[in-house]
C-alpha positions, 0 to 999 in steps of 0.5 A: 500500500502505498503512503498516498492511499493512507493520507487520503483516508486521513483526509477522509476521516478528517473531513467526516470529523469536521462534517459532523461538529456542524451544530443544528437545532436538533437533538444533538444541540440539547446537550449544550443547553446549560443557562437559564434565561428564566426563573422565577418570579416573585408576584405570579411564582412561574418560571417566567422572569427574564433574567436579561430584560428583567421582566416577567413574561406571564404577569409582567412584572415588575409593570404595576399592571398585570399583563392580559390580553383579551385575545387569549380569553383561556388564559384570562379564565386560568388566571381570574378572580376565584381561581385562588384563595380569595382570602378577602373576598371570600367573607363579603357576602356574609358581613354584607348581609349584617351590614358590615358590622363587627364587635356585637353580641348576637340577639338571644334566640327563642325556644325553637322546640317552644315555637314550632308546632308539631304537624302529625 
C-alpha cells in the first residue's frame, strides 16, 4: 500500500470529523443547553422572569399592571378572580348581609322546640 492511499483516508476521516461538529437545532444541540434565561418570579411564582430584560413574561412584572390580553380569553379564565384563595373576598357576602358590622353580641334566640308546632 502505498503512503498516498493512507493520507487520503486521513483526509477522509478528517473531513467526516469536521462534517459532523456542524451544530443544528436538533437533538444533538440539547446537550449544550446549560443557562437559564428564566426563573422565577416573585408576584405570579412561574418560571417566567427574564433574567436579561428583567421582566416577567406571564404577569409582567415588575409593570404595576398585570399583563392580559383579551385575545387569549383561556388564559384570562386560568388566571381570574376565584381561581385562588380569595382570602378577602371570600367573607363579603356574609358581613354584607349584617351590614358590615363587627364587635356585637348576637340577639338571644327563642325556644325553637317552644315555637314550632308539631304537624302529625
Amino acid at each position: 500500500m502505498s503512503p498516498n492511499y493512507a493520507h487520503e483516508g486521513f483526509i477522509r476521516c478528517l473531513f467526516h470529523a469536521v462534517r459532523q461538529a456542524k451544530m443544528g437545532k436538533g437533538t444533538g444541540s440539547f446537550g449544550k443547553r446549560r443557562n437559564k434565561t428564566h426563573t422565577l418570579c416573585v408576584r405570579c411564582g412561574r418560571r417566567s422572569f427574564h433574567l436579561q430584560k428583567s421582566t416577567c413574561s406571564s404577569c409582567g412584572y415588575p409593570a404595576a399592571r398585570i399583563r392580559k390580553y383579551n385575545w387569549s380569553i383561556k388564559a384570562i379564565r386560568r388566571k381570574t378572580t376565584g381561581t385562588g384563595r380569595m382570602r378577602y373576598l371570600r367573607h363579603l357576602p356574609r358581613r354584607f348581609k349584617s351590614n358590615f358590622r363587627e364587635g356585637t353580641q348576637a340577639a338571644p334566640r327563642k325556644r325553637a322546640a317552644a315555637a314550632a308546632p308539631t304537624a302529625f
